[in-house]
N, C-alpha and C positions, 0 to 999 in steps of 0.2 A: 602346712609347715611341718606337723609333728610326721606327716605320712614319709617328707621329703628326707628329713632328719634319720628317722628309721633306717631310712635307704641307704644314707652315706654310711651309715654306723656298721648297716650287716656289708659295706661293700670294701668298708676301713681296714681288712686283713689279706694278707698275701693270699691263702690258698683259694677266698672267696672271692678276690678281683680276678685270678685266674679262669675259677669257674664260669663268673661271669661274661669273659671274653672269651671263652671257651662255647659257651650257647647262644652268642647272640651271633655265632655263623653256624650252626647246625644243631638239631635236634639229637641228644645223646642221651644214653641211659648211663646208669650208675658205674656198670661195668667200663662203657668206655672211656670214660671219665676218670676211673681208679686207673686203667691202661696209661692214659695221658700223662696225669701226675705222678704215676708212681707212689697211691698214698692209699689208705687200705680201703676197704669200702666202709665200713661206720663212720671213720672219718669224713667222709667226701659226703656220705649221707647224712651226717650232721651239720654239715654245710650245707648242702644243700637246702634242708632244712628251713636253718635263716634268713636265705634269701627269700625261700617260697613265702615263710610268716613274714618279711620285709616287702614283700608285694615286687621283688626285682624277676622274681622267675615264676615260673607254673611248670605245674605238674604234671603229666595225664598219664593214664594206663594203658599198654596195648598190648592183649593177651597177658602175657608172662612176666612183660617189662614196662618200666616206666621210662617216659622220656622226658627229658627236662630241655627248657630252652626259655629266652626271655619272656616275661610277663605278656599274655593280650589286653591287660588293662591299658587305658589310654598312658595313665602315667606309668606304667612300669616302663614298658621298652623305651620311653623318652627319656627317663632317667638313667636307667640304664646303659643305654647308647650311649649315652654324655660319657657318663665314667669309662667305658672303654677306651671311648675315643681320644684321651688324654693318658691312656698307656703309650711310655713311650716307642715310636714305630719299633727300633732298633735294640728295645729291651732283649738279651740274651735268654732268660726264662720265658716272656712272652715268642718270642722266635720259636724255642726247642719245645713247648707248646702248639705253638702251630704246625711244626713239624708232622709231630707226632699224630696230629685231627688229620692232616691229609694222607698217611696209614691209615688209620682208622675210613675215613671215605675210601682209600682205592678197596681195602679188603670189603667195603659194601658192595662197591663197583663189580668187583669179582662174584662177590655169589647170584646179584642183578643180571651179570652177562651167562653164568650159568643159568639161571631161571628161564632168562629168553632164550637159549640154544635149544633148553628141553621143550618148549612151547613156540617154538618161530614156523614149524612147517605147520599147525594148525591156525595159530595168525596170519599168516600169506597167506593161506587158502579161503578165510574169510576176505581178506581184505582184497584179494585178485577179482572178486565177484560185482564191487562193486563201483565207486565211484572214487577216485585217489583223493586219498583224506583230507591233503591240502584245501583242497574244495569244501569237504565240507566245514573244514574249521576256517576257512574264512566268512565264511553263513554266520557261524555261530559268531565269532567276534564282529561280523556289521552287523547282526541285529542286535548284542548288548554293548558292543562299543562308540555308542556315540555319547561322550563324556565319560567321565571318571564315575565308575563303578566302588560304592564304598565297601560293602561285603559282596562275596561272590561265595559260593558253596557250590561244589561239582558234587553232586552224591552219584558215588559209584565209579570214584577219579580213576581209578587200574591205574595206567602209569603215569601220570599226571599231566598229559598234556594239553587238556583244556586249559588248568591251572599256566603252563607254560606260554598259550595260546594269548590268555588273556589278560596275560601278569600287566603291559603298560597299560593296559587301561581299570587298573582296579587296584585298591588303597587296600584292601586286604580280601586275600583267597584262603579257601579251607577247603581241601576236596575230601572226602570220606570212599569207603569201601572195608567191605566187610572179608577180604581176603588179606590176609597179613605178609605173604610172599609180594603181591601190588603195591601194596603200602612200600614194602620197603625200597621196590623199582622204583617208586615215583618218590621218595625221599633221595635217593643217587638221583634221577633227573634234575631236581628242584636245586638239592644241593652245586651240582654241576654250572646251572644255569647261572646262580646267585641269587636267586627270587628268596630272600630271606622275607619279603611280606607274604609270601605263601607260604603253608603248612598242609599235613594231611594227618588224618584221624581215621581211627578203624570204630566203624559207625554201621548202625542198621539205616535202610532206608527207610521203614516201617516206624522208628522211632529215633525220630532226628533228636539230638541233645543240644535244642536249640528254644530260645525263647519264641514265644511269640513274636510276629511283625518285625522279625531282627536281622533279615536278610534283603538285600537289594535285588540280586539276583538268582536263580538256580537253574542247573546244566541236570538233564539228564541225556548222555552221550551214549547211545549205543547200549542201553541198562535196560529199561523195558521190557524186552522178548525174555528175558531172563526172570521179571519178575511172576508171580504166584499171582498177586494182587495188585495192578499196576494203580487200580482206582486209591486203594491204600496208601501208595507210595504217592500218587498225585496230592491227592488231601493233606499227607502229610506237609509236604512240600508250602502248596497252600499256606497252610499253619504258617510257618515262618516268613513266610513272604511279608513285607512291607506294602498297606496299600500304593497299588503305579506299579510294586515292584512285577520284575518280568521273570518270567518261565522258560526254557529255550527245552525242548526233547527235541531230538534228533533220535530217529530208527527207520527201520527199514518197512518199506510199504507191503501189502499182503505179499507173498509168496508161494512157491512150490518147492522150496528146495527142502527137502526130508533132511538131508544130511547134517544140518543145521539142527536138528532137534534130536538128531540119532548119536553124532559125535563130537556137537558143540553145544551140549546144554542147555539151548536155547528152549521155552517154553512155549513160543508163541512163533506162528509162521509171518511176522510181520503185524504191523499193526496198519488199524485202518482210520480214515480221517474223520470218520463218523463217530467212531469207539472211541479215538483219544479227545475230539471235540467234545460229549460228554462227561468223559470223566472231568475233564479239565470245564466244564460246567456245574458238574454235581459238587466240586469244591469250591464254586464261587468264584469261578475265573471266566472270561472271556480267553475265546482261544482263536485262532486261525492259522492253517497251513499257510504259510510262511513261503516255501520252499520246496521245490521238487526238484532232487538230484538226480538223472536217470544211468542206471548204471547197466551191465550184461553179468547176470541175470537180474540183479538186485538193484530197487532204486529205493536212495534216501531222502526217507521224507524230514522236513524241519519246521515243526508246530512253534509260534511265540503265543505263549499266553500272557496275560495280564491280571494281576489280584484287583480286587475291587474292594473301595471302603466296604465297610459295614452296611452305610445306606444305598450306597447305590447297587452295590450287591443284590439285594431281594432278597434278601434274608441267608448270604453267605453267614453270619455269626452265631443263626444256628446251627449251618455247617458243621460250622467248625468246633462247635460246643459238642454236637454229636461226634464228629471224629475225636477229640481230647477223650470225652467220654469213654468213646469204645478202645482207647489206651491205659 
């Protein structure tokens, strides 16, 4: 009662029912927000403020900025929503508000379609090689789509289209990447979409900001060959996972292609089903290739793992005690 109360109270003022309605369709920072209303930024940040101690919104940091948008507590965004939802449609300030939010998204729009102009002949050139995507993200949504998906975490989202891939079958998605140019492509994809129960966060894969046991599922798409320590990133993963819950990697099978490591970064020529069946054992998973894409020259492979309780595990909890440890 008292948490509900709180709520109406920081939600009972004009510029904070704004803001309110203002974040529960996109993720904005301080700046965009002072743009919108037209009110200076302490103000908006004091507002803000209220809501965040009223448990109506949350806060996160990315790099330089902070984004604001409805609460992930169970009751925030349901109260929240409510109050929105009872602004009237045809309110003259809520209109020249929304207005203003879909400026704010095209000029995201705009610097996203710059981003890929400078990066599209290096993305065709990977993507010509191997097997047309659709394919493989239909893999990936039938082996985690059969029933509704309560959390989903793509770590290593780039433009977010797992997250888009998978949004009807999952009650909430969170993709992570540690490149802040991605982030913001795949916030214009999400936004575009509508998938307000998706988000993205700029995240290590080495050190998820995730509880324990608190994830249903997780995607790694094409991330791997790029990692240092893929066993580290498995493990991590691990960690989070919910016993039952499932693992999906999708990468590409050994290879020859140099070029891949010479002008795309990649650290790894492919991985093999022996390598990743281990790691995804040393953390306490059952694993099994899943999946062979064959493509010219590159074919993708699609591992499902599975976490395993505590006991049936064989002593995954000390796993996992050792991986927390070496964090």
């Amino acid at each position: 009662m008292e948490q509900l109360l709180a709520g109406l109270r920081a939600a009972g003022e004009p510029t904070r029912l704004r803001l309110l309605a203002l974040c529960a369709r996109a993720e904005l920072t301080v700046t965009e927000l002072t743009l919108i209303l037209r009110q200076s930024q302490p103000r908006v940040s004091r507002h803000l403020k209220l809501l965040c101690e009223a448990g109506l919104m949350s806060r996160f940091r990315e790099g330089q900025w902070a984004f604001y948008r409805l609460a992930d507590t169970a009751d925030g965004p349901r109260l929240g929503r409510a109050i929105v939802e009872l602004i009237p449609e045809y309110d003259p300030t809520y209109l020249r508000d929304l207005e203003r939010l879909e400026e704010i998204k095209e000029s995201r729009s705009l610097a996203a379609a710059a981003y890929f102009r400078e990066n599209a002949e290096r993305w065709d050139q990977i993507r010509s090689m191997y097997v047309p995507e659709p394919e493989v993200e239909a893999c990936v949504r039938d082996l985690l789509g059969s029933g509704k998906v309560a959390n989903l975490l793509d770590v290593g989202t780039g433009t977010g289209r797992i997250l888009e891939v998978m949004a009807p079958d999952v009650e909430r998605g969170i993709g992570i990447d540690f490149s802040h140019e991605m982030l913001a492509v795949a916030r214009v994809n999400l936004g575009k979409s509508g998938l307000e129960h998706c988000q993205v966060r700029h995240g290590d894969m080495y050190a998820l900001e995730f509880d324990d046991d608190s994830q249903d599922a997780v995607v790694f798409h094409q991330v791997l060959h790029y990692a240092d320590e893929p066993q580290a990133a498995i493990s991590e993963a691990a960690r989070v996972l919910r016993p039952g819950g499932r693992l999906v990697i999708v990468d590409f099978a050994p290879h020859t292609e140099r070029i891949l490591l010479e002008d795309h970064a990649h650290r790894r020529l492919g991985l093999s089903d022996e390598e990743v069946t281990q790691w995804c054992r040393n953390a306490g998973m059952r694993c099994e290739l899943a999946r062979e894409l064959q493509g010219e020259p590159l074919t993708v492979n699609v591992w499902l793992a599975t976490a395993m309780s505590a006991v049936a595990s064989n002593g995954s909890s000390s796993s996992r005690s050792s991986v927390a440890a070496a964090r």
